[in-house]
Backbone as a chain_set.jsonl record, in Angstrom:
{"seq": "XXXXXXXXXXXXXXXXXXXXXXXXXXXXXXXXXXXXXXXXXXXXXXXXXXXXXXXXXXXXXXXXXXXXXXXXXXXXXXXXXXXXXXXXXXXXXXXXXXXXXXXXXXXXXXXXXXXXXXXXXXXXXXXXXXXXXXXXXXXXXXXXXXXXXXXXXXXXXXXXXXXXXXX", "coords": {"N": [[125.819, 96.87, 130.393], [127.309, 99.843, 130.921], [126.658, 103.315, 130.879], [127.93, 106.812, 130.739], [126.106, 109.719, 131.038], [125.739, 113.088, 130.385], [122.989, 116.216, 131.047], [121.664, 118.921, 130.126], [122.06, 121.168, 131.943], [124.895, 120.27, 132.52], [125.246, 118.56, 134.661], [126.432, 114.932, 135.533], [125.447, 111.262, 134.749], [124.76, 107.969, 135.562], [123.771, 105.374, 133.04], [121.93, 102.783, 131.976], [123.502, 100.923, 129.061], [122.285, 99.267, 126.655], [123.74, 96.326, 124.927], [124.562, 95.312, 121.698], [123.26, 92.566, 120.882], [123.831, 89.271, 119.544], [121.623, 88.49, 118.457], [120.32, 90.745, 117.576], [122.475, 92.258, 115.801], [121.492, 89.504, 113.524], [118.841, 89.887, 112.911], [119.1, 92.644, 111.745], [120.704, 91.85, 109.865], [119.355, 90.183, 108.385], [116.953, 91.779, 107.343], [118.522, 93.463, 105.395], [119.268, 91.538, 103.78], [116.953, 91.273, 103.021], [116.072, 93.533, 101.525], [117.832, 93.453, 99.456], [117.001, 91.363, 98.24], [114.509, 92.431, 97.39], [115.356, 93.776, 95.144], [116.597, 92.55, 94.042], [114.607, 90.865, 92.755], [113.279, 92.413, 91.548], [114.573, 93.539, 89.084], [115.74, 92.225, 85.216], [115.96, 89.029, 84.685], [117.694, 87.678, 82.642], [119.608, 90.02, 80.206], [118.227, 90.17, 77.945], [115.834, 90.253, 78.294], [113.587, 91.975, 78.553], [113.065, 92.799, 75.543], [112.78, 90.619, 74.366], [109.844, 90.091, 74.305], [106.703, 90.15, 73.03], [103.233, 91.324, 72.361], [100.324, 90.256, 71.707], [97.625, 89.912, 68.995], [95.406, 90.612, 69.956], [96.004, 91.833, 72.534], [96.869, 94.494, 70.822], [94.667, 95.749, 69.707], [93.144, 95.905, 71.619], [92.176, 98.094, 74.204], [93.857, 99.733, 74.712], [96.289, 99.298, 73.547], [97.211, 100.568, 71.322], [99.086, 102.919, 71.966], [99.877, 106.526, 72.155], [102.992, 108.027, 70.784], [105.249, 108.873, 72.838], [107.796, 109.699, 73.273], [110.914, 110.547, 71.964], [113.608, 108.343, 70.137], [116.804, 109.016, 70.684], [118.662, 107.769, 68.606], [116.953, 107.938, 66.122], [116.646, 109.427, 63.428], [115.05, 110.513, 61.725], [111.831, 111.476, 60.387], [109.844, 113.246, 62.926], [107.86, 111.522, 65.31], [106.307, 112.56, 67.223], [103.63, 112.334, 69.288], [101.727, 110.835, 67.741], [99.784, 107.849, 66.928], [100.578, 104.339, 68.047], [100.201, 102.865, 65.661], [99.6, 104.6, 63.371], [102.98, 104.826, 62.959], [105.743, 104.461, 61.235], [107.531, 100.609, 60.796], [110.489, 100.289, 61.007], [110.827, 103.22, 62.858], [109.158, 102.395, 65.055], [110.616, 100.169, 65.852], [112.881, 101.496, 66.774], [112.103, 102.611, 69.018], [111.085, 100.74, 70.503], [113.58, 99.551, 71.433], [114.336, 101.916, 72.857], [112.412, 102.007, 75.105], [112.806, 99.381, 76.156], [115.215, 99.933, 77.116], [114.405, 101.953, 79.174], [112.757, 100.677, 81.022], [114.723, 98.878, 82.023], [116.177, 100.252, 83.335], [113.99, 101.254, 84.98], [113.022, 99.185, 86.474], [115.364, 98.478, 88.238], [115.271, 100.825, 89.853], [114.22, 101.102, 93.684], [111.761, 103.224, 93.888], [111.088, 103.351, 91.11], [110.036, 101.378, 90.079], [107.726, 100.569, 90.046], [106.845, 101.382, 87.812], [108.363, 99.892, 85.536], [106.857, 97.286, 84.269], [104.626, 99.161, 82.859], [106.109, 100.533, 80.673], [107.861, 98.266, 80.216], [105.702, 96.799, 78.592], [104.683, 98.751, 76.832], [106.643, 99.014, 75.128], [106.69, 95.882, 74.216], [103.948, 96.72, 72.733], [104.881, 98.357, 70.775], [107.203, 96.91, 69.496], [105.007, 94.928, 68.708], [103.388, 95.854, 66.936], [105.343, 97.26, 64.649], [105.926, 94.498, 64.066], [103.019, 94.127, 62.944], [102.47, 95.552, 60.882], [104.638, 94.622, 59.413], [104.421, 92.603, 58.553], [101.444, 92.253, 57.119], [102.18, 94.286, 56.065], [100.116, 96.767, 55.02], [98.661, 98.749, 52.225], [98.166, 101.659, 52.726], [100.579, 101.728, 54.399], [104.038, 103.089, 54.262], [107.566, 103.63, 53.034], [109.363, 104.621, 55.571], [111.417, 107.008, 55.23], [109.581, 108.602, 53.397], [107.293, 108.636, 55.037], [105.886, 111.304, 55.31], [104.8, 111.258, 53.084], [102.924, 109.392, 52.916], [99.328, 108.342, 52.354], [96.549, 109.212, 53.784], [95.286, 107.74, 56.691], [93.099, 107.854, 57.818], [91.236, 108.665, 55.802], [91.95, 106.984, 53.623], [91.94, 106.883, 50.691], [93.761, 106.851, 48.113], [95.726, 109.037, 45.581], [96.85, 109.736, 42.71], [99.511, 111.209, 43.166], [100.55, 110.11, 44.891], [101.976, 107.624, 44.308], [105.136, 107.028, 43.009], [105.544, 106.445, 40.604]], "CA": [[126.927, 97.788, 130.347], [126.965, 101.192, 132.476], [127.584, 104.482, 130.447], [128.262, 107.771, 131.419], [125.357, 110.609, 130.24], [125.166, 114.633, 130.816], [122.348, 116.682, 131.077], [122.363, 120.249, 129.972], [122.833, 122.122, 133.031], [126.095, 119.337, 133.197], [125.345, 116.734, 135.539], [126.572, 113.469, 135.066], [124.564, 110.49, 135.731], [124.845, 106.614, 135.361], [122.979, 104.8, 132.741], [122.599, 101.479, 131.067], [123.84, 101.088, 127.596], [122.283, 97.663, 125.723], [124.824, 96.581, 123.61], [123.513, 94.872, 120.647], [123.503, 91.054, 120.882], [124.29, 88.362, 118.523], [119.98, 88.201, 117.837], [119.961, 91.889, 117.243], [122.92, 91.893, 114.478], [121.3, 88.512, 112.799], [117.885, 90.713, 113.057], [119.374, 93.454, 111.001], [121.683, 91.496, 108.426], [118.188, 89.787, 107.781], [116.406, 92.763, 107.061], [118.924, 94.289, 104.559], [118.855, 90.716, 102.899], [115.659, 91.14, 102.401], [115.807, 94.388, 100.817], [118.03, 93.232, 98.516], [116.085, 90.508, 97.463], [113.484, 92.556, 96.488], [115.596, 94.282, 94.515], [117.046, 91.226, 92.39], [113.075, 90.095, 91.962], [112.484, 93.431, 90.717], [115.866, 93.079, 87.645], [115.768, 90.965, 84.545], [116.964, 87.666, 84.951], [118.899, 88.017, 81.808], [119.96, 90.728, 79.779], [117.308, 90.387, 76.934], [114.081, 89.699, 79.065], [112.871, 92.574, 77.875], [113.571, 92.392, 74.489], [112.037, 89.135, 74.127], [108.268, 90.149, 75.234], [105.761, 91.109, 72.568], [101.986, 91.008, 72.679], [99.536, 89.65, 70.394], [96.872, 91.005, 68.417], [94.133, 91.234, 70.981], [96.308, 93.617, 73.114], [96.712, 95.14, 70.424], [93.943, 95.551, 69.37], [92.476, 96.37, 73.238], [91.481, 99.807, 74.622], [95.427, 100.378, 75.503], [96.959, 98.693, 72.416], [97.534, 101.822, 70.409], [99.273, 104.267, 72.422], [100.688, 107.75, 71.726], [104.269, 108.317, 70.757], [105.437, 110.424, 74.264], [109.495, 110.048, 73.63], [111.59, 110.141, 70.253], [114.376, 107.874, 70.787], [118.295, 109.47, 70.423], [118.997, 107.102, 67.5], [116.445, 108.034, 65.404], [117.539, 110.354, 62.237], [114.152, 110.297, 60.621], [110.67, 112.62, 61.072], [109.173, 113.003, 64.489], [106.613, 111.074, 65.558], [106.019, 112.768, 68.603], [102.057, 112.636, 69.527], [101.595, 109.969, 66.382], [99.715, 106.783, 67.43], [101.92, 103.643, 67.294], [99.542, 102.115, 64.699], [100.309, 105.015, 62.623], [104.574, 104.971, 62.667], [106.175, 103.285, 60.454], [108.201, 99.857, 61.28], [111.889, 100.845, 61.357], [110.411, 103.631, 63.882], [108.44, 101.691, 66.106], [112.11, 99.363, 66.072], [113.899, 102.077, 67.773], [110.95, 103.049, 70.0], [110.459, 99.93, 71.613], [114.71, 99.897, 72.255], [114.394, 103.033, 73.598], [111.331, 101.866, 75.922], [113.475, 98.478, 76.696], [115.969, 100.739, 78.267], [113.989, 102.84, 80.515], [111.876, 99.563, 81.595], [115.334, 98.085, 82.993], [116.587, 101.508, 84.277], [112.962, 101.667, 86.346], [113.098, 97.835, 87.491], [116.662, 99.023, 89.044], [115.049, 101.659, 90.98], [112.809, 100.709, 93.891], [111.091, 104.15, 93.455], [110.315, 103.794, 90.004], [109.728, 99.907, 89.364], [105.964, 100.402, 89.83], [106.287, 101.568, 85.922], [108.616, 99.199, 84.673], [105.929, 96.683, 83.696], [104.049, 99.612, 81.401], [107.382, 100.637, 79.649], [108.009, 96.718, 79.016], [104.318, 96.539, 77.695], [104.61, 99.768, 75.832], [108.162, 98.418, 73.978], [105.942, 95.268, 73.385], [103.287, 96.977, 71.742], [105.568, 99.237, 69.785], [107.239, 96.182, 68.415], [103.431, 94.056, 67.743], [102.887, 97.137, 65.856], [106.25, 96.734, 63.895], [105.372, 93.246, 63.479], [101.614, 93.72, 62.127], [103.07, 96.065, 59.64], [105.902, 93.982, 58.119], [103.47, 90.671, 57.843], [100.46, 93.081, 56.918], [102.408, 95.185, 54.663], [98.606, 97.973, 54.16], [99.354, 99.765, 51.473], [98.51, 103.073, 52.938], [101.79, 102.181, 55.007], [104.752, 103.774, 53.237], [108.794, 103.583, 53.877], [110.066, 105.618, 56.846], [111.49, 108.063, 54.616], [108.579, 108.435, 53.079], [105.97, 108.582, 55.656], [105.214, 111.963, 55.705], [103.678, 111.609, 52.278], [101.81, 108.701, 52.852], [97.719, 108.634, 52.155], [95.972, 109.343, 55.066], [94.837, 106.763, 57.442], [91.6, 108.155, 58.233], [90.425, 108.797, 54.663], [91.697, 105.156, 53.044], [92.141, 107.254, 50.047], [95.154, 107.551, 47.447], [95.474, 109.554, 44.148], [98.345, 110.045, 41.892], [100.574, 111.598, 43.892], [100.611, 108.897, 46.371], [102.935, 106.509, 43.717], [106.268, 107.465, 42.89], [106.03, 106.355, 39.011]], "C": [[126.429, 99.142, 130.86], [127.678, 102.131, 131.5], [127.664, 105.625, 131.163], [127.029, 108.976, 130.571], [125.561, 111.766, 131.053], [123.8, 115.153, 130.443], [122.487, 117.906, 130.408], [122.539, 121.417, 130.69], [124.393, 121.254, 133.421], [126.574, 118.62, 134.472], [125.374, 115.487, 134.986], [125.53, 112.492, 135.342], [125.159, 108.88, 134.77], [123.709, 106.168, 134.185], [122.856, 103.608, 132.381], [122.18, 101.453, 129.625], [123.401, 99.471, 126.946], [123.267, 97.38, 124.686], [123.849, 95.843, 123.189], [124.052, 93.61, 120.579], [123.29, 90.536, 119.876], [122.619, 88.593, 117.495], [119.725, 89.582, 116.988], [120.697, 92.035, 115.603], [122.267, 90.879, 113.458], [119.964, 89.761, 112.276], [117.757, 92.049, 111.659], [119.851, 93.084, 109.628], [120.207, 91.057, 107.637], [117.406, 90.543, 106.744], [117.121, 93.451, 105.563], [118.868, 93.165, 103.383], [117.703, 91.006, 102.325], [115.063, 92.262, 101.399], [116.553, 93.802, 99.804], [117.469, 92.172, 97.472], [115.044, 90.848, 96.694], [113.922, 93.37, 95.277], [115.896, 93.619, 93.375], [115.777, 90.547, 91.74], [112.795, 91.244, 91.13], [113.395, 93.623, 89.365], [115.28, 91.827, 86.846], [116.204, 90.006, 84.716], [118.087, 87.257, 83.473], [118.529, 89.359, 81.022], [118.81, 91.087, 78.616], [115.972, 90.051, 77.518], [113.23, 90.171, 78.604], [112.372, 92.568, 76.38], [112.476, 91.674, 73.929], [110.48, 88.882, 74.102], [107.617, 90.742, 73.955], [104.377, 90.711, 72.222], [101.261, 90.572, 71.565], [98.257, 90.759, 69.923], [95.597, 91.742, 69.121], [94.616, 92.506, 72.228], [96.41, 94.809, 72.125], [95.748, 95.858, 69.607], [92.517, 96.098, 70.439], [92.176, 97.878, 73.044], [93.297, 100.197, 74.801], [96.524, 99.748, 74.405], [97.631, 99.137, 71.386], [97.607, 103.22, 71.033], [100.368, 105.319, 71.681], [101.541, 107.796, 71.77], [104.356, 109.164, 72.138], [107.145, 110.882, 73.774], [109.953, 109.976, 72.107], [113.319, 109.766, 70.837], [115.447, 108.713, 70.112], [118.62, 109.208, 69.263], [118.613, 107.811, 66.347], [116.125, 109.163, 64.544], [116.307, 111.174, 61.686], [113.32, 111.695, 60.74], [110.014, 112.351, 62.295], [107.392, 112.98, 64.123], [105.762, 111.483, 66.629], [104.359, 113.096, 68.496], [101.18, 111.453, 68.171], [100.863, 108.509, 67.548], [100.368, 105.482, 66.956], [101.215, 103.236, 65.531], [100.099, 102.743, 63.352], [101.782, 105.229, 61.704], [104.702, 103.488, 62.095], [107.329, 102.313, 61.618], [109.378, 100.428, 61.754], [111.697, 102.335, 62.633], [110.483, 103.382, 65.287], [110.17, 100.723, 66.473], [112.816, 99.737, 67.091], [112.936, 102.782, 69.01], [111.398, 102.154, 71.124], [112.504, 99.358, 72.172], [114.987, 100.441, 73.308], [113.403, 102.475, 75.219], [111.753, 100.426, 76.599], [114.367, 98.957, 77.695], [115.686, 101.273, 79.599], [113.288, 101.556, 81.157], [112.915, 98.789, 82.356], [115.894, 99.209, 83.62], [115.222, 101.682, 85.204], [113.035, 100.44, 86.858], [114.335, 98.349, 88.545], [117.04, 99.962, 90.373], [113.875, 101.996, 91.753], [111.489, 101.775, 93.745], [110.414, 104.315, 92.383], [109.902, 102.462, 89.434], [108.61, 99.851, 89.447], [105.88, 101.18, 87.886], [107.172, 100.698, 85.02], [108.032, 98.28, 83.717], [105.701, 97.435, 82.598], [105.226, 100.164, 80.62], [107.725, 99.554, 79.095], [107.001, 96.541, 77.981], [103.928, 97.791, 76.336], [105.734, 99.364, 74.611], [107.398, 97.137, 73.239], [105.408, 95.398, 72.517], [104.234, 97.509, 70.184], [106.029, 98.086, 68.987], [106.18, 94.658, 67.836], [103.471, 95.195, 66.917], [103.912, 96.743, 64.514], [106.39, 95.522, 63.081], [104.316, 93.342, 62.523], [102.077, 94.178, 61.234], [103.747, 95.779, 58.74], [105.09, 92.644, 57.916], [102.398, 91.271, 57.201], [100.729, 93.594, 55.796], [101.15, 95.616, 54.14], [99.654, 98.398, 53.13], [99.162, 101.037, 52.082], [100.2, 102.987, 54.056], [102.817, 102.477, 53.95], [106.231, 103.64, 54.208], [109.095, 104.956, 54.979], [110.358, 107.034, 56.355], [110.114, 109.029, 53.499], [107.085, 108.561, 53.763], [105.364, 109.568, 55.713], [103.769, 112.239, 54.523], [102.434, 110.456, 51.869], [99.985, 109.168, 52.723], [97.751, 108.61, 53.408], [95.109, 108.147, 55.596], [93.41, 106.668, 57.078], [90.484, 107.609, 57.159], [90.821, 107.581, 53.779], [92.638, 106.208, 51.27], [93.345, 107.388, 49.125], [94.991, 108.02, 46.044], [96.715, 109.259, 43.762], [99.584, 110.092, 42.146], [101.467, 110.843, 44.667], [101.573, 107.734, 45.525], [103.876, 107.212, 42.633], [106.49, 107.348, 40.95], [104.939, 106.94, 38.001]], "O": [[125.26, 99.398, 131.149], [128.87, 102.012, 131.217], [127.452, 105.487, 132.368], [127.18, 109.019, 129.35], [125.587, 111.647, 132.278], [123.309, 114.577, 129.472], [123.638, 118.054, 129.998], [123.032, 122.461, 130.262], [124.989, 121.536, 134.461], [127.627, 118.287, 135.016], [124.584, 115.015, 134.169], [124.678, 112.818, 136.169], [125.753, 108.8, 133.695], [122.605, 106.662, 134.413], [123.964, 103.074, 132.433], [121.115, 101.763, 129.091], [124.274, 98.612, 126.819], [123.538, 98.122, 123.742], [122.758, 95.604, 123.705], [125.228, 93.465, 120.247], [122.561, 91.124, 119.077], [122.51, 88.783, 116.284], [119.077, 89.592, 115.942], [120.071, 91.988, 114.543], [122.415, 91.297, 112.31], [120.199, 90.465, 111.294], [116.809, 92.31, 110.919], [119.597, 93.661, 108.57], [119.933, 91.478, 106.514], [117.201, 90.157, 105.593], [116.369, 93.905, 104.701], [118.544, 93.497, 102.242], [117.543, 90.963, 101.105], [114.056, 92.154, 100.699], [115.758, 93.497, 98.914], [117.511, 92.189, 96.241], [114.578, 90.219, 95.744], [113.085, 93.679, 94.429], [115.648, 93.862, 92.194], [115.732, 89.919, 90.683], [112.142, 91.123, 90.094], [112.679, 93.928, 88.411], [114.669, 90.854, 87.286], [117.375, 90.177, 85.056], [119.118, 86.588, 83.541], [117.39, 89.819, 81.099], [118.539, 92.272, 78.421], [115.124, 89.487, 76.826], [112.222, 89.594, 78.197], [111.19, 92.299, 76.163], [111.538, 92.048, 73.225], [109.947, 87.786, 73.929], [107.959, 91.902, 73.725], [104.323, 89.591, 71.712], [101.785, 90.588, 70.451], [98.013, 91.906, 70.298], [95.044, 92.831, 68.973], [94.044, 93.51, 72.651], [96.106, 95.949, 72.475], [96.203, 96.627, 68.76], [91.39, 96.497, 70.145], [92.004, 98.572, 72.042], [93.554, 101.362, 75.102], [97.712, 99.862, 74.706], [98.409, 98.513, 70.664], [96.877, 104.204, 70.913], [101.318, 105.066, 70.941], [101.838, 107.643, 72.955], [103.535, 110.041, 72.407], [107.628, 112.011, 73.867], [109.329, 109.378, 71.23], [114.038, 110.446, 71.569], [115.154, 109.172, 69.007], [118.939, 110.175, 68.571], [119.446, 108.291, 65.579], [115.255, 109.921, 64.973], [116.453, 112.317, 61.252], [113.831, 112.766, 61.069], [109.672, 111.211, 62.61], [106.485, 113.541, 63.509], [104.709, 110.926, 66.938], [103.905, 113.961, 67.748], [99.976, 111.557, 67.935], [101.317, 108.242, 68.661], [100.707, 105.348, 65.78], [101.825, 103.38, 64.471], [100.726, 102.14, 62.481], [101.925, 105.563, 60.528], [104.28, 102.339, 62.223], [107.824, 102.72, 62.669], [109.377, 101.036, 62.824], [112.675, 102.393, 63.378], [111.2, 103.74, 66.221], [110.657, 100.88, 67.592], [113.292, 99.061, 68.003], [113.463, 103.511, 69.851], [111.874, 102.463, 72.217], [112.63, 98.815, 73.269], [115.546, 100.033, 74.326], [113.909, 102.658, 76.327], [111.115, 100.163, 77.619], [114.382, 98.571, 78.864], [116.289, 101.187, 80.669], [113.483, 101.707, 82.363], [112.504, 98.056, 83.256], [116.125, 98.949, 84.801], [115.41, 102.303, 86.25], [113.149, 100.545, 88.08], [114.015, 98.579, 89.711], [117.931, 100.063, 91.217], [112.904, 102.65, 91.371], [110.36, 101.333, 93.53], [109.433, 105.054, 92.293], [109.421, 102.452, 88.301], [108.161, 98.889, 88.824], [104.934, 101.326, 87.112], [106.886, 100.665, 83.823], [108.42, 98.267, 82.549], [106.131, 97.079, 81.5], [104.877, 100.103, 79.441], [107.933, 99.461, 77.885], [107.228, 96.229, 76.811], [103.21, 97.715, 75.339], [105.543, 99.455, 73.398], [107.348, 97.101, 72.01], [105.663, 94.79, 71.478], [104.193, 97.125, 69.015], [105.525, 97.97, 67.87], [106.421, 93.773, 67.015], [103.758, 94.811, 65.783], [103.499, 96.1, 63.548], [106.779, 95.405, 61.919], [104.44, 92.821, 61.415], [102.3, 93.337, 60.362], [103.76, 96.245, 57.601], [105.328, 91.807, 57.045], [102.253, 90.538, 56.223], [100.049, 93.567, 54.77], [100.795, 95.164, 53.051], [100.885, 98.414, 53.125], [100.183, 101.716, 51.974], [100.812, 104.003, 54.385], [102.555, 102.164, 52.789], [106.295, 103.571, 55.436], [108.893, 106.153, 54.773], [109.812, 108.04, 56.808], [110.229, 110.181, 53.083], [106.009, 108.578, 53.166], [104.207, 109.413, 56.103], [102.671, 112.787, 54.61], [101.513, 110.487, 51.052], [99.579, 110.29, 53.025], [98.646, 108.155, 54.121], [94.259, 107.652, 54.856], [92.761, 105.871, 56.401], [89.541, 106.823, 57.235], [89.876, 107.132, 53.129], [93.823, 106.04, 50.979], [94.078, 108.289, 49.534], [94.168, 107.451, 45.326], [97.538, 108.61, 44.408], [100.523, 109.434, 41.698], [102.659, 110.919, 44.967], [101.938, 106.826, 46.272], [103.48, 107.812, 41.634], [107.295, 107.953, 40.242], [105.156, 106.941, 36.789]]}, "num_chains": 1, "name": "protein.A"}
């Protein structure tokens, strides 16, 4: 095909125009398939995928098994845990943590920019609820109810006196 081009002193001139053949369109539709594909590998395949995932005692238990509170979820009424390691927060906590950390883990799969962290947000919601877990089969005594946690005994020191039981 033969178009028509100017210059910018405004001379015309003849050129040829490729149109875009049948190979070229297939070429392209291909291509956008293929983005989207990586987009549906990078989504849950159902709704609770996340959810469903939680690690055992040797991750937890690992070098990366007991990480730092960073976020305090919306829900949660209670005392801030912010900078608390999970090991430390109580269950019902850690519950709405690893919600919270279910959420953002399918809001970053969703976006190809940020799905290189969905994985550690799934694995962080994991831990949060192994943690939740060890605690309600475990039941330490230095753990203490939610409402209650700030006057729990101290981890560190093992220790409880008087104070430390309500009767």
């Amino acid at each position: 095909m033969i178009g028509i081009a100017c210059t910018r002193d405004g001379q015309a001139f003849l050129v040829n125009v490729k149109e875009p053949t049948m190979q070229d369109d297939i070429r392209r539709i291909e291509q956008k398939l293929d983005e989207v594909l990586k987009l549906l590998k990078a989504m849950p395949t159902t709704p609770g995928e996340f959810k469903k995932k939680t690690v055992d005692d040797a991750d937890l238990d690992g070098k990366y098994g007991d990480p730092e509170v960073r976020l305090i979820p919306s829900k949660w009424a209670g005392p801030d845990y912010k900078g608390w390691k999970f090991s430390d927060c109580p269950p019902e906590f850690l519950d709405e943590l690893s919600g919270m950390l279910d959420a953002i883990a399918r809001k970053q799969a969703g976006d190809p920019a940020k799905a290189k962290f969905a994985d550690w947000s799934a694995k962080d919601a994991a831990r949060a609820r192994g943690w939740a877990e060890r605690h309600r089969k475990n039941a330490p005594k230095k753990l203490a109810a939610a409402e209650d946690w700030d006057a729990a005994p101290s981890a560190a020191s093992g220790e409880t006196t008087d104070a430390d039981f309500p009767f």
